[in-house]
N, C-alpha and C positions, 0 to 999 in steps of 0.2 A: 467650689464650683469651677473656679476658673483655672485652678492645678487638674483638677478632672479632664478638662477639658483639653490642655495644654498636652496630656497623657494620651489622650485619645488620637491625636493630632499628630503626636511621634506612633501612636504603634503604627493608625491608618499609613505613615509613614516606610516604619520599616515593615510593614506586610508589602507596598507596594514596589519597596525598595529590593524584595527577595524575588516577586514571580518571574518567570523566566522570560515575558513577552516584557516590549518596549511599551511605557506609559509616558506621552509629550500633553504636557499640557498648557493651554496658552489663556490668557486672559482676553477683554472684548478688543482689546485694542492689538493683540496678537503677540506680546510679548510673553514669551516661556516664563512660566512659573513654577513648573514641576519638570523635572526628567529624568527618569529614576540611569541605575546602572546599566539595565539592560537594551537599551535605547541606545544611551550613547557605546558601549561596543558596536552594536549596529552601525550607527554611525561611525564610528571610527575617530569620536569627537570625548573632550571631557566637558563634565556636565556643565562646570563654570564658565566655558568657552559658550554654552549655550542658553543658562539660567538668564533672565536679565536682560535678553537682545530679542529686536524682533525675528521671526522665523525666518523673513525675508531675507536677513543681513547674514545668516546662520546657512540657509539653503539657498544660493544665488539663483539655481537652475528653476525655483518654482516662482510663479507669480499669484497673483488674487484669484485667476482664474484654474488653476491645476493644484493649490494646498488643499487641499481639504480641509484642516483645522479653519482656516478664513474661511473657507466656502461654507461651513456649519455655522461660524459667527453670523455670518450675510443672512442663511436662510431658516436656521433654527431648526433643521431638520437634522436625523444621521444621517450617517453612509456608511452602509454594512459592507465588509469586507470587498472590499475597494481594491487591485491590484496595482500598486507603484510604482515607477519607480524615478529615483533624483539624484544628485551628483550633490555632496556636501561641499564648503569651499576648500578642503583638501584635496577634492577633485578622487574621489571615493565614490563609486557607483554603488546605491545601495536598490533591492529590488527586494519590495515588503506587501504584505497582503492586511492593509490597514481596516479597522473600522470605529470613525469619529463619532463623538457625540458628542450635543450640545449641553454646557455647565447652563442650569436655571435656578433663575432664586430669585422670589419676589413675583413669578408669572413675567421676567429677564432674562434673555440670554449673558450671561458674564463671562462668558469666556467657552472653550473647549477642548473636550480631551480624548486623544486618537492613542488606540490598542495598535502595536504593531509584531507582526510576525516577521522573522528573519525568513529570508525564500531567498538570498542573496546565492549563496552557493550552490542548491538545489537549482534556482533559474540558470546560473551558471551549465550545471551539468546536462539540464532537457536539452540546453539549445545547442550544447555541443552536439549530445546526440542527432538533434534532428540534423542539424548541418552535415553532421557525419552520417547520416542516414540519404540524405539528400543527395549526398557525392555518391555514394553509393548507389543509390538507385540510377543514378546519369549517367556513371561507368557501365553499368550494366545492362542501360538502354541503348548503349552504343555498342557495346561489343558483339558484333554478328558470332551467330552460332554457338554464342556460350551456352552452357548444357544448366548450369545451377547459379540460381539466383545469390549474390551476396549477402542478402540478407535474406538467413534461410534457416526453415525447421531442422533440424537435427536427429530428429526420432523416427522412425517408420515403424509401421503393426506387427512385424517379425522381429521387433525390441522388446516389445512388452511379454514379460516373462509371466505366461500363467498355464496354471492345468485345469484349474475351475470350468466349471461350464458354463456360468453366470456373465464371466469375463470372457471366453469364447466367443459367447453369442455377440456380448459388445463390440470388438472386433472386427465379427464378421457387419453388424448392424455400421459400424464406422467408415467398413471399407465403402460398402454399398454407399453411402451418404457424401463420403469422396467425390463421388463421379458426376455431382450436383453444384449447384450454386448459391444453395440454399441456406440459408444460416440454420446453427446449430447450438443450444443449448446443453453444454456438460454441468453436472453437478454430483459433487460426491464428498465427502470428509475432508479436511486437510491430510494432504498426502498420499492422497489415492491414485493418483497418475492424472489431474485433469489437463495438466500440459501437453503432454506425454503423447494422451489422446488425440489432444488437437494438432500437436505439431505431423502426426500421422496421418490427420486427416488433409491437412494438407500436401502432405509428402504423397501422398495415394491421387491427387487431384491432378487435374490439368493446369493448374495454375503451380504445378510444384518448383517451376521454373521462372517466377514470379514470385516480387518480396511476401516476406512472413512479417509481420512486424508484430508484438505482441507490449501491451501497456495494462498497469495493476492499476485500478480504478480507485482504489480506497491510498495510494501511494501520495498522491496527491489533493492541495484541497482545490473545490471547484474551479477558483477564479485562473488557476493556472492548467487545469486538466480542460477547459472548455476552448485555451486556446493550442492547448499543445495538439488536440484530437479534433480542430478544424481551422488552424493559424488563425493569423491575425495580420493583420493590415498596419502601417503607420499612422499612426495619432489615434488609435481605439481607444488607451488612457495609456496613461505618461508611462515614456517611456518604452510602447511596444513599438516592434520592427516588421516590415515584410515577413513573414515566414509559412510558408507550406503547413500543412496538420498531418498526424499521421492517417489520414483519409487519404491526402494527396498522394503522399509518399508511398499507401501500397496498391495505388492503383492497376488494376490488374492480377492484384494478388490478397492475402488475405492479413485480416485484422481482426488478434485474438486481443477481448476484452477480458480482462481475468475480475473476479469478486464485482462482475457487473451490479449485483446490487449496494452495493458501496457508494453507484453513481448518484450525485445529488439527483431528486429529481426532476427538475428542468433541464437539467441536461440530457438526463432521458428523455426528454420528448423530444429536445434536437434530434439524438439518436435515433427517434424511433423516424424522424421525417426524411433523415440520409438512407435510412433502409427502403421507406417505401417509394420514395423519388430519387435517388440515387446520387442525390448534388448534394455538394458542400456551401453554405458561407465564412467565410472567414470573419471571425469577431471585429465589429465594426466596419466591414465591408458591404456595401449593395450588390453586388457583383456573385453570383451563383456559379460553380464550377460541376462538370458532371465528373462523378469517379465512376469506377467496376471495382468492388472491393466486396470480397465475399466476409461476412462479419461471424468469427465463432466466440461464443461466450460459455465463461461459468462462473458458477456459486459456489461456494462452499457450504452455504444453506439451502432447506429445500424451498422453489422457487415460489410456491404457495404461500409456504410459512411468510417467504419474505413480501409475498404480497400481503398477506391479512398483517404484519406489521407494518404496512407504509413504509418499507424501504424498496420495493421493484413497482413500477407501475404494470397494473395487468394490460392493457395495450402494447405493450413494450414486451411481455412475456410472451401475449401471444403471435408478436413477429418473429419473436426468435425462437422458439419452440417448437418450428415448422419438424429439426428431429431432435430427438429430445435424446440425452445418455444418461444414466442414473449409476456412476458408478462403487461400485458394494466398497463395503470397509476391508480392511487386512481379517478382523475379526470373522468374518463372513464368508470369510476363502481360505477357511486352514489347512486344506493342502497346496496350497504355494506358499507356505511357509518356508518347508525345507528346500523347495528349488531357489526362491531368493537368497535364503540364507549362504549356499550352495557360490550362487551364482555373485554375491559380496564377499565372500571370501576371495574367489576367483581374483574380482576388480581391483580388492586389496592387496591379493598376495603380489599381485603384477605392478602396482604403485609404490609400497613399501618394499618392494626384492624380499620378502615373507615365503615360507614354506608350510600354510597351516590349512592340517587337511581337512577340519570340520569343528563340529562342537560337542562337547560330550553330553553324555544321554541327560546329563541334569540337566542342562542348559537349553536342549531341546525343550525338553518336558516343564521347564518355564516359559521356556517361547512359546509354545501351546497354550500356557493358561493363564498369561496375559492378554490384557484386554488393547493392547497397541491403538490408544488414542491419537498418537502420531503419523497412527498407518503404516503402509510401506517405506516412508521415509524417517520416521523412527526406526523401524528396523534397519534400516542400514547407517542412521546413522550409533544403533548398538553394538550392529557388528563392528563398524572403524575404530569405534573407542574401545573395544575390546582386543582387538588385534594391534590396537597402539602398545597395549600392556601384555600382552602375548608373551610365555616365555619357552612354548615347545609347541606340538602338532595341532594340539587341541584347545579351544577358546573353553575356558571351565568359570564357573559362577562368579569367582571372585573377579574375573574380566568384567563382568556387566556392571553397568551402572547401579547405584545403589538401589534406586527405587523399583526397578526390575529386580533385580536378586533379593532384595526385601522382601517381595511380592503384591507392592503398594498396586493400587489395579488391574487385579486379576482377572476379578470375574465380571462383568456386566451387566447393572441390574436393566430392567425392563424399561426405564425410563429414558436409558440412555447414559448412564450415568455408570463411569465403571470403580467398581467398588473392591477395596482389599478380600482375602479369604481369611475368613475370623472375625472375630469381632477384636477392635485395637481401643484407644481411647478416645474420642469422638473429635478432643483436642486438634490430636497429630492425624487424626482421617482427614479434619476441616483444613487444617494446614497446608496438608501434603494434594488436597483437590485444588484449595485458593493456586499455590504455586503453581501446578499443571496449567491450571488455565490463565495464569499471566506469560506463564513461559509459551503458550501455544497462541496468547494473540500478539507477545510479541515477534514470534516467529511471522506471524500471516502478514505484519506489519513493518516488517524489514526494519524490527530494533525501533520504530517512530513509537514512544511513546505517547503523544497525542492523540495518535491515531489509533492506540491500543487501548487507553484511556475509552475511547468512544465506541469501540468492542463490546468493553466490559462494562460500559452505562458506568463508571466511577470517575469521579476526577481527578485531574490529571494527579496533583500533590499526591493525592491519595496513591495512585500507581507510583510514583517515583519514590514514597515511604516506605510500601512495600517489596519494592524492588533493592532499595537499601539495607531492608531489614532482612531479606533471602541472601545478601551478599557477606552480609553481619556473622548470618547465621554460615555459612560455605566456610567463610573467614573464622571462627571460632572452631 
């Protein structure tokens, strides 16, 4: 019993000693008892420098009242994902999104143990931007008679390349909605142009001369997205500074929220109070500030769906839904196929110094009878890697990617679900859909597996095995 035990106690050991978050844990009197690997790179500390000592002696900058792990011995309660941040006595700025619990045994607190997330580098890059967002916006409130804002949409409605009529109308429906102040709800596939749209609708607005500023809602998690998109004040919790939100920052101009339902939802409700009353607080501030920031959002789900699952709140839908754009898939608009295709050749031949005048009829007649779950930006990015491998006029089968020239996803059953032509073995169908849609929510997810993990409702390991064993299999 007691070797059972002894066993148990190394694996619970090395399981904790493999995940990829920091596990600290302290006993009732505060001294660390656990601190796996990944904690101390965070730290910037080795375990023995911290195994052994009180936390106090280890992190000079925290006291009884800003540890967490004390403040859970004290009150016997958690504290869910907590935003940090403290200075080790290396003098190492470390900035984590913690959440402590209390160790019980006997109906006794004995001690407790804080989850920590790395945000060190990530906090690093927001704040550059907003700082460099903030200069920018200053420069550009000073400079009389400048014509275009610094921070600025890119795209106008004479870019969006279609012949559809479906996409037409959108268009024209976008221009019109321009000329308003009204928020606007896009939703359409991954890669269907929701940017695109809205950097247009900006660009067509009276505010085009006024900041764009645009932030991915699912990029970040809560505790850092609630002060980035309405700042924060000194002393809010450890370690935050004076900073603007990008509320502040596009006042006057507009604030595209991408995979709005992504947003936790209490932060929607914020959201939905800066829409209807037009003020901002800054976290941990009393102090109310009034913005003009006209708000465009999209989904890459339909906004419904995402209500009946409890990720968009319907009060929240229906402030921004005042106009609504539903944009179609690639599959949906198969005559802008060959003008896209056309028109990425064009983009390539002129980036590459390339001479290739099109595709030949095979490759067409694939391009046709794929089901482009990628969208429009699968297609280009099919054409690039086929004109990477180019070796005369014509882009021919063997340039396309495998799973295109295979014919894996051709055709598109009624569920939504796009299905090879033939029947294959059920094996390499299941294979070849799993990978599509880890590669497509890491894509949405900008490579965060965590964040792509909670896409696909699996856990994380779970993704990261998979993604090892799709690199296994590339590598083989």
């Amino acid at each position: 019993m007691e070797r059972e035990a002894r066993e148990m106690v190394e694996m619970l050991r090395a399981i904790l000693a493999s995940i990829d978050e920091g596990i600290h844990a302290v006993d009732r009197d505060g001294i660390t008892i656990y601190y796996n690997d990944a904690v101390a790179r965070l730290d910037g500390l080795d375990p023995q420098e911290v195994i052994g000592k009180h936390i106090l002696e280890v992190f000079p900058s925290l006291n009884n009242g800003t540890s967490t792990l004390l403040k859970v011995i004290e009150t016997g309660e958690r504290i869910p994902d907590l935003p940090q941040m403290y200075t080790n006595y290396r003098g190492y700025k470390v900035h984590t999104v913690n959440t402590t619990l209390p160790i019980v045994s006997g109906g006794k607190v004995i001690g407790a143990l804080e989850v920590a997330k790395d945000l060190t580098r990530l906090k690093e890059l927001n704040e550059k931007l907003i700082d460099l967002q903030a200069q920018v916006v200053g420069v550009e409130k000073k400079a009389l008679g400048k014509k275009k804002s610094p921070i600025e949409a890119r795209w106008t409605f004479d870019e969006i390349l279609t012949q559809d009529r479906s996409m037409l109308l959108l268009k024209e429906l976008g221009a019109r909605a321009a000329t308003t102040s009204s928020p606007v709800l896009v939703f359409g596939e991954t890669g269907t142009g929701k940017e695109l749209f809205v950097q247009s609708i900006h660009n067509a607005s009276p505010r085009r001369h006024k900041p764009f500023i645009a932030q991915n809602c699912a990029a970040l998690p809560a505790s850092l997205l609630e002060g980035l998109l309405f700042g924060t004040v000194k002393g809010s919790f450890t370690g935050a500074e004076n900073r603007p939100g990008l509320f502040e920052l596009a006042d006057g101009g507009t604030l595209f929220l991408d995979e709005i339902n992504s947003m936790p939802l209490e932060l929607q409700a914020k959201l939905l109070r800066v829409l209807q009353e037009g003020i901002v607080r800054r976290v941990g501030d009393t102090k109310v500030i009034e913005v003009d920031v006209r708000v465009l959002a999209a989904t890459n789900q339909n906004p419904l769906l995402a209500i009946e699952q409890g990720h968009l709140r319907s009060d929240l839908y229906y402030r921004l839904n005042v106009v609504s754009l539903h944009l179609p898939s690639l599959s949906e608009r198969p005559d802008d196929i060959r003008l896209l295709v056309r028109h990425f050749i064009d983009k390539f031949n002129r980036k590459f110094g390339l001479q290739v005048l099109d595709v030949s009829p095979e490759v067409f007649d694939r391009f046709h009878a794929y089901g482009w779950p990628g969208n429009v930006r699968e297609l280009e990015h099919a054409v690039e890697g086929a004109m990477n491998l180019a070796d005369g006029p014509y882009l021919r089968m063997e340039h396309l990617p495998w799973h295109i020239r295979e014919g894996h996803f051709a055709a598109k059953a009624e569920g939504g679900i796009t299905l090879p032509h033939g029947v294959r073995p059920l094996r390499e169908v299941l294979d070849n859909v799993e990978s599509a849609l880890i590669e497509q929510a890491m894509r949405e997810t900008g490579g965060n597996i965590q964040q792509a993990a909670k896409l696909l409702k699996v856990p994380r390991q779970t993704l990261q095995y998979r993604l090892q064993k799709g690199q296994k299999k590339e590598q083989d």
